[in-house]
ROBALO-90121 format. One line per 4 residues: number of its first residue (from 0); for each residue x, z, y negated of C-alpha. Coordinates in steps of 0.2 Angstrom, whole numbers. Layout:
N
NUM> X/Z/Y  ...
//
This chain:
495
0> 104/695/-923  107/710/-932  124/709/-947  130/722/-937
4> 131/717/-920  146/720/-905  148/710/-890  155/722/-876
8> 165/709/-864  172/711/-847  187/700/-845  189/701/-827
12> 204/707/-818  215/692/-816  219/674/-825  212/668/-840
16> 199/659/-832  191/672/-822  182/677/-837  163/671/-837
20> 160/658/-849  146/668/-858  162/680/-863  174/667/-866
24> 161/659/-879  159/678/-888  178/678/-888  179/659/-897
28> 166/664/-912  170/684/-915  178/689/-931  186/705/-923
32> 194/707/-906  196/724/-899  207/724/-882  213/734/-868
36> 228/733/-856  229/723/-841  220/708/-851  226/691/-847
40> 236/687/-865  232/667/-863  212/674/-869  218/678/-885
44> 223/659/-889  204/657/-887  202/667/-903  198/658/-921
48> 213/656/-932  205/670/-944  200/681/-931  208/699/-933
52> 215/706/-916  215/724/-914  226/732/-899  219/751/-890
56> 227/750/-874  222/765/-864  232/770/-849  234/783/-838
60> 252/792/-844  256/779/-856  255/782/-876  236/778/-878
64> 220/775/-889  210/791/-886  191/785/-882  187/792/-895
68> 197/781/-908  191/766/-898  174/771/-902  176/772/-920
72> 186/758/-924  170/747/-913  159/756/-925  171/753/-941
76> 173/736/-938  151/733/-933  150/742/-951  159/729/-960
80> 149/714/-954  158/706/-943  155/698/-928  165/710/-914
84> 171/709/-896  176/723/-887  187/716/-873  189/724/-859
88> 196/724/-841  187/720/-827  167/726/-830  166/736/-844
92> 153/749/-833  163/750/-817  174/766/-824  180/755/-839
96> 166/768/-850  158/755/-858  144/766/-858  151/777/-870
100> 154/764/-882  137/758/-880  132/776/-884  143/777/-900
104> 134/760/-905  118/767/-902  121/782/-911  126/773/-928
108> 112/761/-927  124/744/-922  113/731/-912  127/725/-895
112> 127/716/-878  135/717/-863  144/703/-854  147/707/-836
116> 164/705/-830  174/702/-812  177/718/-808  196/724/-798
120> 186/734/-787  180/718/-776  193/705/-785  208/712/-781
124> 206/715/-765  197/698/-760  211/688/-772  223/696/-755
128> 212/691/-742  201/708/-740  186/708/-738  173/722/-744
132> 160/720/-733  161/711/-716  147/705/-703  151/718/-688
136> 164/728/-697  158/734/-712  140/733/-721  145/743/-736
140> 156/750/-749  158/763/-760  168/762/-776  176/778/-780
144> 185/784/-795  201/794/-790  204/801/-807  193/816/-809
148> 195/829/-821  186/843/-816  190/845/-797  204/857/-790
152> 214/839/-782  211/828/-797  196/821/-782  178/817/-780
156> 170/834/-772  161/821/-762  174/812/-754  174/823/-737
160> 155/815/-733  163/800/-738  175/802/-723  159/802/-709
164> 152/784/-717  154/767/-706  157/757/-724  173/752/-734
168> 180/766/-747  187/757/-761  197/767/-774  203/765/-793
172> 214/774/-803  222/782/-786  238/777/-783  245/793/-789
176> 235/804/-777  237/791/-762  243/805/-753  230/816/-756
180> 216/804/-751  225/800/-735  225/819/-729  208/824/-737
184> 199/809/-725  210/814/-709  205/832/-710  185/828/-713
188> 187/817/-698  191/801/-702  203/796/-687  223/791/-693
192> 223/775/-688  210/769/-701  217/754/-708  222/756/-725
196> 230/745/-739  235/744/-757  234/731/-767  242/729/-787
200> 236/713/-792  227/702/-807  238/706/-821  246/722/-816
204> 263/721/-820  269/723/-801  258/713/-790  260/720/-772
208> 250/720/-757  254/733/-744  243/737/-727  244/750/-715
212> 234/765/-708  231/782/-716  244/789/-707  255/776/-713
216> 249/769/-730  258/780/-742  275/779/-735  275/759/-734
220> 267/762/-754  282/772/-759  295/759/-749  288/744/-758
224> 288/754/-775  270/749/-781  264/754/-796  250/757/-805
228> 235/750/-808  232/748/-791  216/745/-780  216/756/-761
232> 205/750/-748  200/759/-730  189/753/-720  190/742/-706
236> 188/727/-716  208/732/-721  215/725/-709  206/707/-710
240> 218/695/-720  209/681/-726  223/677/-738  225/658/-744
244> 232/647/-731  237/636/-741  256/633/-745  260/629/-761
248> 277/622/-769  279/639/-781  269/652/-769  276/667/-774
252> 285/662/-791  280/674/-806  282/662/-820  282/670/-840
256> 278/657/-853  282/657/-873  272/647/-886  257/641/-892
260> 244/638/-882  242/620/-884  260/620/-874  256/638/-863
264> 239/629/-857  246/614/-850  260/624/-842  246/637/-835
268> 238/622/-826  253/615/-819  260/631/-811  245/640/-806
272> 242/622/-796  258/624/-788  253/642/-783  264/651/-796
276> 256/667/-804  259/663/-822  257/672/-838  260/672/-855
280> 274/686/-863  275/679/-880  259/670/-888  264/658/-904
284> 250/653/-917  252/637/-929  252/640/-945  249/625/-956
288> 260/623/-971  252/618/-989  254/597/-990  263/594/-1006
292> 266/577/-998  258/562/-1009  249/553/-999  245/538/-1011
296> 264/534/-1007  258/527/-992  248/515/-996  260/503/-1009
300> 263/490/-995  282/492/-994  286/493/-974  288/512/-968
304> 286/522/-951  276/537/-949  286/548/-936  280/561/-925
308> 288/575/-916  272/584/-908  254/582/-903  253/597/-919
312> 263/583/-932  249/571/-928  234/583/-929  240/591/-946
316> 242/576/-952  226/567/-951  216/583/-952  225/580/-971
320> 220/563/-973  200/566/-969  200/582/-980  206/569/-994
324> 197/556/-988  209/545/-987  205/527/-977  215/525/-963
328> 216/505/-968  227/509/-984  240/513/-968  242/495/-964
332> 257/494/-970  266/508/-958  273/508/-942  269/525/-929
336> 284/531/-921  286/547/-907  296/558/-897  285/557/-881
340> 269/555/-872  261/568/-876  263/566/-894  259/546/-892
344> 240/554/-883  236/566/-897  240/548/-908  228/537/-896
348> 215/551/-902  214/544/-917  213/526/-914  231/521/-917
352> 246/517/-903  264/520/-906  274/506/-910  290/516/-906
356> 293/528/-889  311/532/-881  311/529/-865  321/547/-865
360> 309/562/-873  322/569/-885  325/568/-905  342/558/-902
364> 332/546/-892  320/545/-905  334/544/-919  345/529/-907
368> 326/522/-904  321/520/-923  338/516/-929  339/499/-916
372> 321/493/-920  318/494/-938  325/488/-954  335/499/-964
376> 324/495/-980  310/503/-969  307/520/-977  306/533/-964
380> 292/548/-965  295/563/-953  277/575/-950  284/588/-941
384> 287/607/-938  296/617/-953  308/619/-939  310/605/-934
388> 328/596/-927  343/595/-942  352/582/-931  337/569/-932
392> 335/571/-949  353/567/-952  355/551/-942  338/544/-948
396> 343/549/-967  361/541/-964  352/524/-960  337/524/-970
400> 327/532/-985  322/547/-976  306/559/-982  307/577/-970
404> 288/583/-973  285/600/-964  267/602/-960  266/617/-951
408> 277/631/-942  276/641/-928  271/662/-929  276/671/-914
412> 266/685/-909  276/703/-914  271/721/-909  272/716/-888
416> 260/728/-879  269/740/-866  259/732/-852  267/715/-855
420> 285/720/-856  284/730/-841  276/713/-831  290/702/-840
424> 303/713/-830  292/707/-812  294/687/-819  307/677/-808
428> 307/663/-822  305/663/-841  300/646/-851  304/643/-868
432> 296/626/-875  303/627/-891  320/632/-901  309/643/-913
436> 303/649/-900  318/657/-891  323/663/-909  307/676/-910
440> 308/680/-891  325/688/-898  320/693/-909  304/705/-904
444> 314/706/-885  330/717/-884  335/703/-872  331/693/-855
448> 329/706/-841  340/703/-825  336/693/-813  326/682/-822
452> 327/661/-822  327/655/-840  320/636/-842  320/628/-860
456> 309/611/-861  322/601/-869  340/599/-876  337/607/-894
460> 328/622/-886  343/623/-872  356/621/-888  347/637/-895
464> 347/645/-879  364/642/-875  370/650/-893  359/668/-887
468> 362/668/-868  379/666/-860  370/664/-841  366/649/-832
472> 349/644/-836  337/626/-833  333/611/-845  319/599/-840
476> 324/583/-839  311/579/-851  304/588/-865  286/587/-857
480> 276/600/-848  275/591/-832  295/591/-831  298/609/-837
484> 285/612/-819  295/602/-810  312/608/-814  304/626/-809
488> 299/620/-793  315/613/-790  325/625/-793  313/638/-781
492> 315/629/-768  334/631/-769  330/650/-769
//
């Protein structure tokens, strides 16, 4: 492989994982990240901790990358040597001109691949139960851009032959002239009860799914106040609705997530299993703090406990101890404390199993927990988050010689693309797992849009939340994944 090489990747045009996993390994070992719109947000949690991401949304009447800048930033970025993705949605060749950027690579000598993606012309509609093509009904289709430039109606000059074919007419980039592809295939002969539907879905901001017939279609659009991007289908396969018969607990629930992904992932799984449509609209990275902790100190046989606040804690503290290879055995003299399950599994991982685990998952538990199980003499080592609880560092240094080592903190993504704003304002229930968390959604967010649920994971985060937001909102009943899901589904099924 060439020192400049690009890897042109289509994401798909829905969740994280309907990516292909040849584009998901490009987007794990790249160096650079160039990105689009309409791009699930959870794929950039796949990225390397030193990868640089670069945003060139292009949208139709939306403050845009022109092509051209795209183009060059791709070539700029090849130049440098680094490894590249070009992330797009959907399949970079069905309209998403990925051929131009191949062109421009071509042009300055840069080596590339393509990596095919799921493309919304045949997702969208099959994720709402439409079929393309159907045994009796349909043994076609055309994909048709509804954007053109050079046309009097902004419309393919083709489309009237279009109207005399037996197959199904799908259109992207339409939704604008709806009306206009409606009249122009009645008058070419296309008869008005054609059924027809519209469907905005993967990670469009307003996922909506409307059906009709040409004559009707663009009035029931309007009524349901779709937006764009959407996917429309005629054809006689329209009217088929293979949707999933399944019923789910949080069918219909739009779920937004805050954090980092080792918190977002878990929660992703949970919902999406309970038939929620979830995404992220505030990504977090960790951040590992220098160790200006000695760790010789741990090793003078004197009786101490090693507490743990977070699966994070326990992996930045023994990524320390191997890079300086210090012997697990000259621990034998500590006890392993922490908050929960989770945190107690990421410990397992590493051979060791907590001596000390309150039954309740919160930092007061764990304080009352550790201060009724060991001696006072014991000296008390926190690993945690720079951010982590004041309260628990009180009560532990009030009964013992307490040490507060931060390990790491928590960055919060800044500079919110327009897409993912606009989608925040379709969520029914926003999550927060963490108080820093809700700090930096306030801080990039002008606030919680209405009618929206909030749901923190745990008492501190629900202290934090209560001190910006003066609405009713959820807690979990315990600071896990599993019961922030759980609370959600609850609280739908009131709803």
């Amino acid at each position: 492989m060439s020192d400049k090489f690009v890897s042109i990747v289509g994401a798909g045009c829905g969740e994280k994982d309907l990516i292909t996993l040849r584009g998901l390994n490009r987007i794990r070992s790249c160096e650079v990240l160039i990105y689009d719109d309409l791009i699930d947000e959870a794929l950039l949690n796949e990225l390397p901790e030193s990868a640089e991401r670069i945003y060139m949304g292009k949208r139709l009447n939306k403050h845009s990358a022109k092509q051209e800048e795209i183009n060059a930033c791709i070539v700029s970025k090849a130049l440098e040597g680094k490894r590249v993705v070009r992330l797009k949605g959907g399949d970079p060749f069905v309209f998403g001109r990925g051929g131009e950027e191949c062109q421009a690579l071509i042009d300055s000598g840069i080596d590339f691949e393509l990596v095919p993606g799921l493309s919304s012309s045949i997702a969208i509609p099959e994720l709402s139960g439409i079929p393309v093509t159907h045994r009796g009904l349909s043994r076609g289709f055309h994909v048709v851009t509804a954007h053109t430039a050079d046309t009097e109606d902004g419309l393919p000059e083709y489309i009237d032959k279009m109207a005399c074919l037996d197959v199904t007419l799908v259109f992207l980039m339409g939704l604008s002239r709806l009306d206009k592809i409606c009249k122009r295939l009645i008058t070419s002969g296309m008869r008005e009860t054609m059924p027809a539907a519209v469907v905005s879905g993967g990670n469009s901001p307003n996922p909506a799914t409307v059906r009709g017939n040409l004559l009707t279609i663009s009035e029931k659009v309007k009524e349901a106040q779709v937006k764009a991007p959407a996917v429309i289908i005629v054809g006689e396969t329209a009217a088929l609705d293979f949707s999933s018969r399944e019923i789910k607990p949080l069918n219909g629930a739009v779920v937004a997530l805050t954090g980092t992904e080792s918190v977002t992932s878990k929660l992703q799984g949970i919902l999406s299993g309970m038939g929620a449509s979830v995404f992220t609209a505030q990504s977090a990275s960790l951040v590992e703090l220098p160790f200006e902790f000695d760790l010789a100190s741990l090793s003078d046989n004197k009786p101490k406990t090693l507490v743990f606040t977070s699966a994070n804690g326990v992996n930045v503290f023994f990524k320390r101890l191997k890079e300086q290879k210090f012997d697990l055995r000259r621990l034998n003299s500590c006890g392993f404390a922490v908050i929960g399950k989770a945190t107690a599994a990421a410990l397992e991982g590493y051979g060791i199993y907590a001596d000390i685990c309150p039954e309740v998952y919160t930092s007061e538990a764990l304080a009352e927990k550790l201060i009724s199980t060991v001696s006072p003499d014991n000296e008390i080592f926190l690993f945690r988050s720079a951010e982590g609880s004041e309260p628990l560092y009180n009560k532990l240094s009030a009964f013992a010689k307490t040490v507060d080592v931060p390990t790491y903190t928590v960055k919060a993504e800044a500079d919110i693309p327009e897409a993912l704003r606009e989608r925040l304002n379709t969520a029914d229930y926003l999550l927060f797992s963490s108080s820093g968390g809700v700090k930096s959604f306030f801080n990039e967010f002008e606030g919680i849009p209405e009618g929206i649920r909030c749901a923190c994971i745990g008492e501190v985060t629900a202290k934090t939340l209560a001190g910006k937001y003066d609405k009713p909102f959820i807690t979990a009943e315990a600071a896990t994944a599993q019961s922030l899901a759980e609370a959600i589904k609850n609280d739908f099924k009131l709803k």
